[in-house]
C-alpha positions as CSV (number, residue, x, y, z in Angstrom):
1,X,0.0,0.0,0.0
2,X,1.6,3.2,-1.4
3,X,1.3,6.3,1.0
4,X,-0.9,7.9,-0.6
5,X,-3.3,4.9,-0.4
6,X,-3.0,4.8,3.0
7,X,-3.9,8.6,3.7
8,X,-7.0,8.6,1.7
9,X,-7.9,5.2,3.6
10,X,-7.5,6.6,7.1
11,X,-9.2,9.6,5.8
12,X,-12.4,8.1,4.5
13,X,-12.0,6.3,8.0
14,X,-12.0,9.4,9.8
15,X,-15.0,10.2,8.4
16,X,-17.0,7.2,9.6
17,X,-17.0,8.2,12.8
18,X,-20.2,8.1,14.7
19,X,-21.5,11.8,15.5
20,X,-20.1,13.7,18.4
21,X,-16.7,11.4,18.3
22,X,-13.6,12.4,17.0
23,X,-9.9,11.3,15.8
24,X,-7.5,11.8,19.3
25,X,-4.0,10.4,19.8
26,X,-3.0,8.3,22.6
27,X,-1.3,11.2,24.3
28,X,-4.5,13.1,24.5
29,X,-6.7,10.6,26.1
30,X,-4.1,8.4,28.5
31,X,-2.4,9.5,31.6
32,X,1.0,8.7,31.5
33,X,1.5,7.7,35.3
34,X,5.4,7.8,36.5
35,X,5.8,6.7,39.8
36,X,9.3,7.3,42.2
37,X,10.6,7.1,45.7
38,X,14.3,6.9,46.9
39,X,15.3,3.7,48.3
40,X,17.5,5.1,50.7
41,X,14.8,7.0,52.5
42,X,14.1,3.2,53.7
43,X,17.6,1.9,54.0
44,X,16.1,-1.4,55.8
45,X,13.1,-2.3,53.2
46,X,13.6,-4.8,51.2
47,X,12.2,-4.5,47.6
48,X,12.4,-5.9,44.1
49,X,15.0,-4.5,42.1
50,X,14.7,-4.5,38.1
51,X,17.6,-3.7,35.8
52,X,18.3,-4.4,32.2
53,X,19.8,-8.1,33.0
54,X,16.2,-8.7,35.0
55,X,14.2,-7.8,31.1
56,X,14.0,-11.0,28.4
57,X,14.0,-9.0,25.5
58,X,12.8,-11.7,23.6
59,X,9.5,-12.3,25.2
60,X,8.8,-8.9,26.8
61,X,9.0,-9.6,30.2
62,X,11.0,-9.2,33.2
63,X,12.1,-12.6,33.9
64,X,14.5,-12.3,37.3
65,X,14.1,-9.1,39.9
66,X,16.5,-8.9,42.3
67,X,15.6,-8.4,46.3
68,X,18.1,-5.9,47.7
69,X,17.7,-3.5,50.9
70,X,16.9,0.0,50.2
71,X,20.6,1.0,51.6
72,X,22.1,-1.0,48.9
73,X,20.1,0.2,45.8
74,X,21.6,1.7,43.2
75,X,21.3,5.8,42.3
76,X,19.5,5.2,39.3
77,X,16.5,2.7,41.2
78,X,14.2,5.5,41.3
79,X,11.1,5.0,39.1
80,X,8.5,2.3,40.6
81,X,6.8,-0.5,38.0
82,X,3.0,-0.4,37.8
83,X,1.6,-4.0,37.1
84,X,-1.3,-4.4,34.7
């Protein structure tokens, strides 16, 4: 499918639309949610640790995340994972 194809196809698709809705990006209708703490505020918690050796980039998933103390985390553990 050329690119021009493709342009008048999502545009004929755009109008199809039911009344009242309209075309919107993910952007504009999601909440992009970030999460982060510091570790070392709890230096005696233990919690689950991801890094880039912890993600099988092969099946999309984090296969093996490491329990360490807050007092031994790295700098960079900051941001916290959201399950779905």
């Amino acid at each position: 499918m050329s690119a021009s194809t493709e342009t008048i196809t999502l545009q004929e698709e755009k109008q199809k639309l039911p009344n009242g809705w309209r075309w919107a990006t993910l952007g504009e209708v999601c909440k992009k949610q970030i999460s982060i703490r510091d570790p070392s505020m709890e230096p005696d918690i233990t919690f689950q640790y991801v890094d880039i050796t912890s993600v099988n980039n092969t099946q999309k998933s984090i296969t093996e995340a490491r329990q360490i103390l807050g007092k031994d985390a790295p700098s960079r553990a900051r941001k916290v994972v959201h399950t779905i």
